[in-house]
N, C-alpha and C positions, 0 to 999 in steps of 0.2 A: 801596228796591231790596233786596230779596237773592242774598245768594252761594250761588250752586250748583258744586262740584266736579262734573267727571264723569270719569268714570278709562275709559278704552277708546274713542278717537276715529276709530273704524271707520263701515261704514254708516249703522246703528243708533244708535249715539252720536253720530251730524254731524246726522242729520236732528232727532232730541229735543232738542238743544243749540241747530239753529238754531232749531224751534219757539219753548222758552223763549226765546233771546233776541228772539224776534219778538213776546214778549209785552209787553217794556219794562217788567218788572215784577224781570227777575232778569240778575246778573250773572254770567255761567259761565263758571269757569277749565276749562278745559281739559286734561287729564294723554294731548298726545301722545308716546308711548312710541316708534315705531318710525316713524310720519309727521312729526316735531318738523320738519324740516327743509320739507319740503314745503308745509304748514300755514303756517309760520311767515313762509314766505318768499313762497306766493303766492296763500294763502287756499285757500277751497274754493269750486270749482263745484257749486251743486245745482241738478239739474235735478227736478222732482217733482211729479207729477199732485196731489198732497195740501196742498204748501207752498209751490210756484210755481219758479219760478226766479230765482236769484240766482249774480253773477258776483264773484271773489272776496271771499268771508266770511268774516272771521276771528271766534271769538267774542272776547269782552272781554281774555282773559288767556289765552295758551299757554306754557304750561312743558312741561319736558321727563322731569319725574320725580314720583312724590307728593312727595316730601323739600320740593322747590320748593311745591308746591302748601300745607303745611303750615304757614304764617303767618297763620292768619286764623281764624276762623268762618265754618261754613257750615248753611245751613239743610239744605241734603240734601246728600249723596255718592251720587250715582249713579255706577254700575257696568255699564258695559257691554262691557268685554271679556269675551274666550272666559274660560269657567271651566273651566281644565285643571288640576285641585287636585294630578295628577299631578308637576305641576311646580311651582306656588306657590298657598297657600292665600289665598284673600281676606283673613285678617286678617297673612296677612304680605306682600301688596300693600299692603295700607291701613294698615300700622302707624305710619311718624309721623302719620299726622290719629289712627289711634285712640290714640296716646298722650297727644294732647292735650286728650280729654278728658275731665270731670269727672262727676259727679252732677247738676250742673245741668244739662249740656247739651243742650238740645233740638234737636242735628242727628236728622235720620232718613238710614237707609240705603236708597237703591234696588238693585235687582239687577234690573237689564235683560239675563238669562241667560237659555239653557236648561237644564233639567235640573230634577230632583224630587231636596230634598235640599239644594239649593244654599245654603240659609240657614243649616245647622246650625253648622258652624265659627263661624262670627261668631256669631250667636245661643251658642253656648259661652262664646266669649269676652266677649262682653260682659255674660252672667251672672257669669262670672265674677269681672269687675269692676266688681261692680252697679249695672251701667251699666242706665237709665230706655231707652236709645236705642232707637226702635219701627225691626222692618223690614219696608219696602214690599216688595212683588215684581212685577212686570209681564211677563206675556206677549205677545209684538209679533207681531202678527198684518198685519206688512210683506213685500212684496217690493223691496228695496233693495242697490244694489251700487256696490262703490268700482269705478269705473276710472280710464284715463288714468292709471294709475301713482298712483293715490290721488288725483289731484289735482279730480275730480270724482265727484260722489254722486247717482245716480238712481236715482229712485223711482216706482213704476208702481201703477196700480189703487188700490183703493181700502187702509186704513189702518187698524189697530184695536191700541188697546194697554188690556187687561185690566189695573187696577192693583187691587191689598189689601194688606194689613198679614198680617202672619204672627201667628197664637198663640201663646205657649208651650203645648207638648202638657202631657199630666199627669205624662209623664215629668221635666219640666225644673222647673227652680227660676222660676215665674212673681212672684217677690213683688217687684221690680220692672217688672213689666210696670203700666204708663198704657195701657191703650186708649183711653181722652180722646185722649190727647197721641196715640196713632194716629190715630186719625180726623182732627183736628185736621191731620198732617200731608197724611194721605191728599185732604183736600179742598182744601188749599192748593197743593198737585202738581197734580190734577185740572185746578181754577180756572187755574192759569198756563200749562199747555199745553193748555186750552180755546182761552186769550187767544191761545195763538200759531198757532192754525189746524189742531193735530192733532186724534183723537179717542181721548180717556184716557172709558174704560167702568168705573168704581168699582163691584167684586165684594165681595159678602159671605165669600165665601170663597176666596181665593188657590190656596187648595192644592188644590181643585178643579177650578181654572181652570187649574193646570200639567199635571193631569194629563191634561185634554183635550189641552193641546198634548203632552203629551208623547206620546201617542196616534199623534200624523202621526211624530215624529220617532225615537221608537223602532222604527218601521216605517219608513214611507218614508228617513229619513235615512241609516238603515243599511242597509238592501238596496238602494238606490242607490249607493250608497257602497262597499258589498262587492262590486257588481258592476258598477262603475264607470260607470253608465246615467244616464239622466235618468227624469223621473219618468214619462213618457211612455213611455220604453221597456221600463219596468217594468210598466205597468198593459197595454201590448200582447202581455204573456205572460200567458195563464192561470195555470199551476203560480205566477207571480211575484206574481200578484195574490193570489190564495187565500194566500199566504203572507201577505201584508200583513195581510190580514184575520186570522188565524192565530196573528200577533205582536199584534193590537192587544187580540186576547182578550185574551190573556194577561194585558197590559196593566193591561186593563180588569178584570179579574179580583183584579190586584193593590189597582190604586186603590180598588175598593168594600170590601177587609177593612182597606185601611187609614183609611178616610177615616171621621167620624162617619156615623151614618143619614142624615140630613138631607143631607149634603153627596154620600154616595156614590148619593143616592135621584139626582141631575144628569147621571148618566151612565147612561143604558138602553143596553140590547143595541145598540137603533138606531145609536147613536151610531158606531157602526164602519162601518156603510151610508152614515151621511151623509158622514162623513168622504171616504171613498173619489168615493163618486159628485160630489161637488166638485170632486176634480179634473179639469183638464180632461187626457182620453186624449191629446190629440196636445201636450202638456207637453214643453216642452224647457229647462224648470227644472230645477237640479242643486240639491240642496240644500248647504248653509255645510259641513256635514262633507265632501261630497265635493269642496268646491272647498278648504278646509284641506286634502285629499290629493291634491289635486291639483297645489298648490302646494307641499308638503312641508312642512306645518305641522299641530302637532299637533290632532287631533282631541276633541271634549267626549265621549271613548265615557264616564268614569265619571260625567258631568252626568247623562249622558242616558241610559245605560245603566244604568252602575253604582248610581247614585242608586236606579233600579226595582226591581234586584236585592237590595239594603239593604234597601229595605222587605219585599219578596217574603220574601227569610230570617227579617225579624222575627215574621213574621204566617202564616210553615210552607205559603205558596202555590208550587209546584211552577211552575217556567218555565222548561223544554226549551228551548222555541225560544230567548228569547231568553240564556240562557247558552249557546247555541251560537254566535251572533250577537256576543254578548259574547267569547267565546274569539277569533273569526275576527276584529275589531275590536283585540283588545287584542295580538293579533301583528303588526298592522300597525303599533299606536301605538308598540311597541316599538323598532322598524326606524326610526320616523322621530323619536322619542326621543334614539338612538343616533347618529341622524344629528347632529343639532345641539350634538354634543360633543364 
């Protein structure tokens, strides 16, 4: 058996958490943060087209903090809370496990996020402390939602989670990077949420595969979101459509100067057609940012946003639209920032 932490026991984190444990191959603690009580006291309902259904499931171990979770070894740290670096970086979530280890250790990192960009901080830090530790990243290609006051998680349609290992670029200090020991991790993740009924798609290139997501979510997340709509009612505007389309150039425009040949060769023009035509017009899906503002909880604008514009400034690509987008966004993050002070 091995231990899996996973930090963020939201949608996303209950349905991966109960896969693995439905593989009977790994034991997963659990870091509920703000459901501890709920969780702890009366499990979780999931109901899911993809993993079936079960009535209160608690996984192996629920603690209420990393701090707590920080006795032990673990073969991965997954991470599936919102990445709001606005307010706490990953490596200062995860600082008692990343103090605890060493040169030897062979945990790997998941980041079950959104956003381009997401890896850098921790990838800093653990150059920093030449640390071997490979990170995963996974794109979830779910529709998934807590109700009942969290105490239930459904999950609809079908299921895809894109996993790879990150490179270091040429800009970063690689000379602790094992690709071995990546792969190695990457096909052992894969293998045990095979076993537990989900579908993990093993990419050659990760950073490819964010930037397809990030595609929908720089567009659809955010003009739904700014204008408070479902996706539905978004694609039933012309002018709102053609924007989408408009944003994801942009996008798309960023991803190919920044990504190798080979990788930016994965995203043609088309790609912005298919995207769209996907959805379905009479959609009455809100996407995660607009239901974080809906609920007055902060939103991933610099995952998701921020992260595009970083690279866009490194590589002198000009993006109107979404620095407008990003302005209109980051005054509302502010408002709801303020709020919780």
């Amino acid at each position: 058996m091995e231990d899996v932490c996973l930090v963020g026991f939201g949608a996303i984190g209950a349905i991966y958490a109960y896969a693995l444990d439905r593989s009977s191959k790994v034991r997963v603690t659990a870091v509920c943060r703000s459901n501890y009580s709920t969780i702890s006291e009366n499990g979780l309902e999931i109901i899911s087209d993809k993993v079936g259904r079960c009535s209160s499931w608690k996984p192996y171990r629920v603690v209420r903090a990393v701090e707590e979770a920080a006795d032990r070894t673990y073969s991965f740290i997954i991470c599936a809370m919102k990445c709001v670096p606005e307010i706490l970086s990953t490596p200062t979530i995860l600082g008692p496990i990343l103090s605890k280890l060493t040169p030897d250790s062979e945990t790997a990192f998941v980041l079950l996020q959104n956003g381009i960009g997401i890896e850098d901080d921790l990838q800093t830090y653990l150059n920093k402390k030449g640390l071997k530790t490979p990170i995963l990243s996974g794109c979830c290609w779910i529709d998934t939602t807590a109700v009942n006051g969290g105490k239930t998680v459904t999950q609809y349609g079908t299921e895809r989670l894109a996993l790879g290992y990150h490179v270091p670029s040429v800009h970063e200090d690689s000379s602790n990077f094992s690709e071995n020991l990546a792969k190695q991790k990457l096909d052992s993740l894969c293998n045990m949420l095979h076993s537990g009924g989900v579908t993990p798609e093993p990419v050659d290139d990760i950073d490819a595969a964010r930037w397809r997501k990030v595609l929908w979510n720089a567009s659809f997340s955010t003009i739904c979101t700014l204008s408070r709509s479902t996706v539905g009612d978004v694609l039933a505007v012309p002018s709102a459509k053609l924007a989408i389309a408009q944003v994801m150039a942009e996008v798309l425009s960023v991803a190919r100067a920044t990504l190798p040949e080979k990788a930016a060769a994965t995203l043609p023009d088309t790609v912005i057609k298919q995207i769209i035509d996907h959805e379905n017009p009479g959609s009455t899906f809100k996407p995660s940012m607009l239901v974080d503002l809906e609920h007055g909880r902060p939103m991933e604008v610099e995952a998701i946003v921020g992260g595009v514009l970083k690279r866009a400034s490194a590589v002198a690509v000009p993006t109107p639209r979404l620095d407008l987008i990003y302005a209109g966004l980051s005054v509302i993050q502010k408002g709801l920032l303020e709020h919780r002070q």
